[in-house]
NUDO-438613 format. One record per residue: residue in one letter; residue number from 1; z, y, x of N, C-alpha, C, O in turn. Coordinates in nm, 3 decimals. Each point is the difference from the previous one (the first is absolute). Example, Ala and Ser with C-alpha at 12.3 -4.5 7.8 and 13.67 -1.06 7.14 Angstrom:
BEGIN
residu  num  nw  nv  nu  caw  cav  cau  cw  cv  cu  ow  ov  ou
a  1  0.780  -0.569  1.319  0.000  0.119  -0.089  0.000  0.120  0.090  0.066  -0.002  0.104
s  2  -0.138  0.107  -0.139  0.006  0.119  0.082  0.073  0.109  -0.077  0.017  0.111  0.051
***
This chain:
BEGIN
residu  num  nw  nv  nu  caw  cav  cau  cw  cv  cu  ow  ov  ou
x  1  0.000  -0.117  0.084  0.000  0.117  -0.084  0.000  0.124  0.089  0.086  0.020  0.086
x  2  -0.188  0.065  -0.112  -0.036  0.103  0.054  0.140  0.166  -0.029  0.028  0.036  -0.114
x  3  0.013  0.010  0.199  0.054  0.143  -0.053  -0.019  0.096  0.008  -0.001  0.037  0.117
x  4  -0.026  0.068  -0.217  -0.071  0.121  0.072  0.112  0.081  -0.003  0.103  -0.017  -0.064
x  5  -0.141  0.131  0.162  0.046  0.078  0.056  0.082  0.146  -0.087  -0.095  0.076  -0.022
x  6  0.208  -0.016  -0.028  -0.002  0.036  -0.127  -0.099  0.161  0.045  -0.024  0.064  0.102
x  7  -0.006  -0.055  -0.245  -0.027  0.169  0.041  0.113  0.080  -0.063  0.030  0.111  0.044
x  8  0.025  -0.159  -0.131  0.135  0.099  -0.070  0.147  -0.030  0.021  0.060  -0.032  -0.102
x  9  0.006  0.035  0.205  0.148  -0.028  0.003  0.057  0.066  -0.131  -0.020  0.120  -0.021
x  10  0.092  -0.197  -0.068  0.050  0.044  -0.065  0.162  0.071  0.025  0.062  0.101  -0.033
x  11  -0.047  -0.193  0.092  0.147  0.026  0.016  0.030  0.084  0.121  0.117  0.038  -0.001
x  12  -0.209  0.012  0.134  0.020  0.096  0.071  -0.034  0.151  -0.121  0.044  0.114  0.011
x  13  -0.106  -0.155  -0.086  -0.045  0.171  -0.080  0.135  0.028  -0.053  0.072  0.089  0.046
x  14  -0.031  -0.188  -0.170  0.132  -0.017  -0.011  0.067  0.063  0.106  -0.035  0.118  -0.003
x  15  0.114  -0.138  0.097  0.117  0.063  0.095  -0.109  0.114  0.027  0.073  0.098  -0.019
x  16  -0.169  -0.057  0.043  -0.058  0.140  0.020  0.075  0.118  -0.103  0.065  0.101  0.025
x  17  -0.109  -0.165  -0.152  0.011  0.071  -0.136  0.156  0.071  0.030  0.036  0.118  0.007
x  18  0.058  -0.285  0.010  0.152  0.032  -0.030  0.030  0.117  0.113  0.074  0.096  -0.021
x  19  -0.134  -0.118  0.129  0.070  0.090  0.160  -0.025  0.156  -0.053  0.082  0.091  0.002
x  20  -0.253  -0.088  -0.060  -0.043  0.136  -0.061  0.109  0.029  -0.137  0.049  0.111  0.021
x  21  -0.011  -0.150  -0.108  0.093  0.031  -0.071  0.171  0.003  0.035  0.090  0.057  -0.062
x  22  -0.085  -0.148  0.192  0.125  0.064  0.027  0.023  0.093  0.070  0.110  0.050  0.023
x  23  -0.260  -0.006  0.036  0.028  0.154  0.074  -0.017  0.115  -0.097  0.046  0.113  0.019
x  24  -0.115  -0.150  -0.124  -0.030  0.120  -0.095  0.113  0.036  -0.080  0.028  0.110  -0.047
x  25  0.045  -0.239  0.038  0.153  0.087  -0.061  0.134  -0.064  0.001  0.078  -0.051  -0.080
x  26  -0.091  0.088  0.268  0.117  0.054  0.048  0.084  0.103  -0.061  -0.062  0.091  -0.056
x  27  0.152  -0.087  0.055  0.076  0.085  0.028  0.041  0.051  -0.187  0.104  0.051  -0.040
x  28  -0.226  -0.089  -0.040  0.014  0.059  -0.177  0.124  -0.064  -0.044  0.069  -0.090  0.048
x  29  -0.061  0.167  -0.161  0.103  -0.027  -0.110  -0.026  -0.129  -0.039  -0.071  -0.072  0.070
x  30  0.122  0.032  -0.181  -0.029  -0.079  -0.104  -0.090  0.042  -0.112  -0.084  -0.068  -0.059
x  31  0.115  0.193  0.040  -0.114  0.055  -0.115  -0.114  0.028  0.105  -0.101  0.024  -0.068
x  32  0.071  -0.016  0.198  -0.117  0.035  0.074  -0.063  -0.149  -0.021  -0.107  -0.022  -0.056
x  33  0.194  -0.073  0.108  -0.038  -0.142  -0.030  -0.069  -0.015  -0.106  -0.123  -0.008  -0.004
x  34  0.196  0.003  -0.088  -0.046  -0.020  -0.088  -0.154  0.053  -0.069  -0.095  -0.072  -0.027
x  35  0.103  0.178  0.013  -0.115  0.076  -0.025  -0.099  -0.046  0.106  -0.106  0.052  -0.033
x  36  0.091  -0.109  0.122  -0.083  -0.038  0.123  -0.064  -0.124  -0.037  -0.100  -0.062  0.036
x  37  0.188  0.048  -0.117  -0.068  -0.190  -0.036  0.011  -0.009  -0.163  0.032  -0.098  -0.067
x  38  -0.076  0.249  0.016  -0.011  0.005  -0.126  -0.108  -0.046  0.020  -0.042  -0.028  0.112
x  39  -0.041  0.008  -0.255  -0.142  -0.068  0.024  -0.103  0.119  0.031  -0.075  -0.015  0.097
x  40  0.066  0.116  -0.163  -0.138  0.117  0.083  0.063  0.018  0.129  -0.082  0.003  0.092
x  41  0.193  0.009  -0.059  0.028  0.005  0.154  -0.089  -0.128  0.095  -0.097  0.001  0.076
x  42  0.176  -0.088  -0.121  -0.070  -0.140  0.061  -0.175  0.009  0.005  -0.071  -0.039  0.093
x  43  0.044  0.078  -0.170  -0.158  -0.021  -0.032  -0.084  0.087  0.108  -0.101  -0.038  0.060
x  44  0.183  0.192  -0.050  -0.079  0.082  0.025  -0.012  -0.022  0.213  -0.086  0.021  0.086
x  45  0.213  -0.067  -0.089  0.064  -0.078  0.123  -0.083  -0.108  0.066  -0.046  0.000  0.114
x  46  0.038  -0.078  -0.196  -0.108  -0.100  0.001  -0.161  -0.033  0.023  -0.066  -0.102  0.022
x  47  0.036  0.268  -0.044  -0.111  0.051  -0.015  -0.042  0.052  0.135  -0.103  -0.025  0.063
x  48  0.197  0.096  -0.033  -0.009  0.060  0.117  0.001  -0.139  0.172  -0.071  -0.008  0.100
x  49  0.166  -0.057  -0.142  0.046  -0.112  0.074  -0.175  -0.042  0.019  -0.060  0.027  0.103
x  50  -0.002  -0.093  -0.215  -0.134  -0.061  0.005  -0.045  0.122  0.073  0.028  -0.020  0.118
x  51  -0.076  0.121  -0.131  -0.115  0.100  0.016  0.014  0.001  0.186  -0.091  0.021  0.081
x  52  0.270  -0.059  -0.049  0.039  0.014  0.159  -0.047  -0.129  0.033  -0.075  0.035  0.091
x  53  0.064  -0.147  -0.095  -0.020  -0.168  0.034  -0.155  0.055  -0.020  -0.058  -0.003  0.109
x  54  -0.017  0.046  -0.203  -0.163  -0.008  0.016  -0.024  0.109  0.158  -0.074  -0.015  0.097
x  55  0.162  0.111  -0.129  -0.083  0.076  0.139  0.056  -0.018  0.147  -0.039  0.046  0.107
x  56  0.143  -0.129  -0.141  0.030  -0.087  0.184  -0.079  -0.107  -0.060  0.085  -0.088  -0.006
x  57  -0.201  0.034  -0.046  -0.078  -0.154  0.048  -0.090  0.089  0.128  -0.079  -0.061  0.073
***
């Protein structure tokens, strides 16, 4: 049985994501927290995250 080679680590993006969100909020409240991982927060976050991973390929 043949294995190929991956092209998508999942689980290094994973710990990328978490390291980038535990530097982004350092230091907040709980209501900063919170609101950070409200859902348009998350999204817009998320958005940006992709737009940074397309322009470091």
């Amino acid at each position: 049985m043949k294995t190929e080679t991956k092209k998508f680590d999942a689980v290094a993006e994973s710990r990328k994501w978490k390291e980038q969100v535990a530097a982004e909020t350092e230091g907040f409240t709980l209501e900063q927290t919170l609101a950070y991982f409200d859902r348009a927060a998350t999204r817009a976050a998320f958005q940006a995250a992709l737009e940074r991973a397309e322009q470091a390929k």
